[in-house]
C-alpha positions as CSV (number, residue, x, y, z in Angstrom):
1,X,-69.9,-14.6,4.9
2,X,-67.7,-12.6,2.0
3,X,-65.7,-9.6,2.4
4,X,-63.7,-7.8,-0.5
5,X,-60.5,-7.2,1.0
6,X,-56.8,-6.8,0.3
7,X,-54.3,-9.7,-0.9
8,X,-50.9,-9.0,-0.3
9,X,-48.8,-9.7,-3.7
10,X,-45.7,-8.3,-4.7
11,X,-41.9,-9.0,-3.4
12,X,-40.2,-7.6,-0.3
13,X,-40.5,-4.1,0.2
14,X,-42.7,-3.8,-3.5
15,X,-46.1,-5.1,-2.1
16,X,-48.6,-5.2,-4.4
17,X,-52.4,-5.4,-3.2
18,X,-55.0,-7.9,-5.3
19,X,-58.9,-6.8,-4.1
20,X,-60.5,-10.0,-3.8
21,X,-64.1,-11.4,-3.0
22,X,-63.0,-14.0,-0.3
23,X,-64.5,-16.1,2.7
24,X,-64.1,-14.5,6.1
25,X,-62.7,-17.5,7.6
26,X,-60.0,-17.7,4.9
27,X,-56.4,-16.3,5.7
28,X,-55.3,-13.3,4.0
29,X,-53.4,-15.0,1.4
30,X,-56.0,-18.0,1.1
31,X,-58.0,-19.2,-1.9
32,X,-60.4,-16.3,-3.0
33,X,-63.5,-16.3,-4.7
34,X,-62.9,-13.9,-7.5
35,X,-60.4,-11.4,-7.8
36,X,-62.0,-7.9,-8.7
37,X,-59.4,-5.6,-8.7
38,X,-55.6,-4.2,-7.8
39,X,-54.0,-2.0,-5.7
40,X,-50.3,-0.1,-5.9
41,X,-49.8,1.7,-2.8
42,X,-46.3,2.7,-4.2
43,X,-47.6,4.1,-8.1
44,X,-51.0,5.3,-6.7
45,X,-52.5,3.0,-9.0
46,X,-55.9,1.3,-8.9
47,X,-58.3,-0.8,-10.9
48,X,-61.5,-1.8,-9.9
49,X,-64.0,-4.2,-12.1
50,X,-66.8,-2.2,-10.7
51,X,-69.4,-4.7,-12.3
52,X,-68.1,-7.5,-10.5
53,X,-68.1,-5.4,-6.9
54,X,-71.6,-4.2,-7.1
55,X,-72.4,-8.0,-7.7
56,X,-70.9,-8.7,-4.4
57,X,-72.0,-6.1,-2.8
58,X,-75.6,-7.0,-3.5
59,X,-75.7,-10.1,-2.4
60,X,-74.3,-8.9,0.8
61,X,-70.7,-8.6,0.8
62,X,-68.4,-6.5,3.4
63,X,-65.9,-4.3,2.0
64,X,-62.4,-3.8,4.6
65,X,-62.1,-0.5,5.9
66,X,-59.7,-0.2,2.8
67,X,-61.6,-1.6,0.5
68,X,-64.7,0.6,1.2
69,X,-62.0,3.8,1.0
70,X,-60.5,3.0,-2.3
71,X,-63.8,2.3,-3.6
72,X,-65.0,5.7,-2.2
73,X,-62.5,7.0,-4.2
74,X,-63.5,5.7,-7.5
75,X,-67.2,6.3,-7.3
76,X,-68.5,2.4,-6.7
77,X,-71.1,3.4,-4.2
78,X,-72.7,6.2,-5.9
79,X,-72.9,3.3,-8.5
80,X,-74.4,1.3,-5.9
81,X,-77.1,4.0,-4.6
82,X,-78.0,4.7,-7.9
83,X,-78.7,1.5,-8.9
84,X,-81.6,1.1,-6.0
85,X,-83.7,4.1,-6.4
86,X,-87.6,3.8,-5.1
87,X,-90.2,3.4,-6.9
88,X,-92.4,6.0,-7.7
89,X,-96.0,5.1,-8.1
């Protein structure tokens, strides 16, 4: 299974966070699958690829509980939502 979750990155004290698309039995700091965005705890700074996590999403990927927040944040699930409406017939 794939969850997007956090890479830790940065120096001591200065951590950095990479979002990546990455086995679940892979450690935190393990080889990912594709890296789809960062995260600055320190600057309040974030960027998502939102293409690339709707991708995963879709075929069935599990954010981290702090993944799914910061993507709250920036809007990827309304993306997600809107993106399966019904059918009307």
């Amino acid at each position: 299974m794939v969850k997007l979750r956090l890479k830790r990155c940065g120096r001591k004290q200065r951590a950095i966070y990479q979002i990546v698309a990455i086995d679940v039995r892979s450690r935190r700091e393990g080889r990912a699958l594709c890296k789809v965005g960062f995260y600055d705890p320190i600057k309040s700074q974030t960027y998502l690829n939102v293409s690339v996590i709707l991708y995963f999403l879709e075929k069935g990927a599990q954010p981290t509980g702090t993944v799914h927040d910061i993507s709250t944040k920036a809007g990827v699930f309304m993306n997600l939502h809107s993106n399966h409406q019904p059918k009307v017939n």
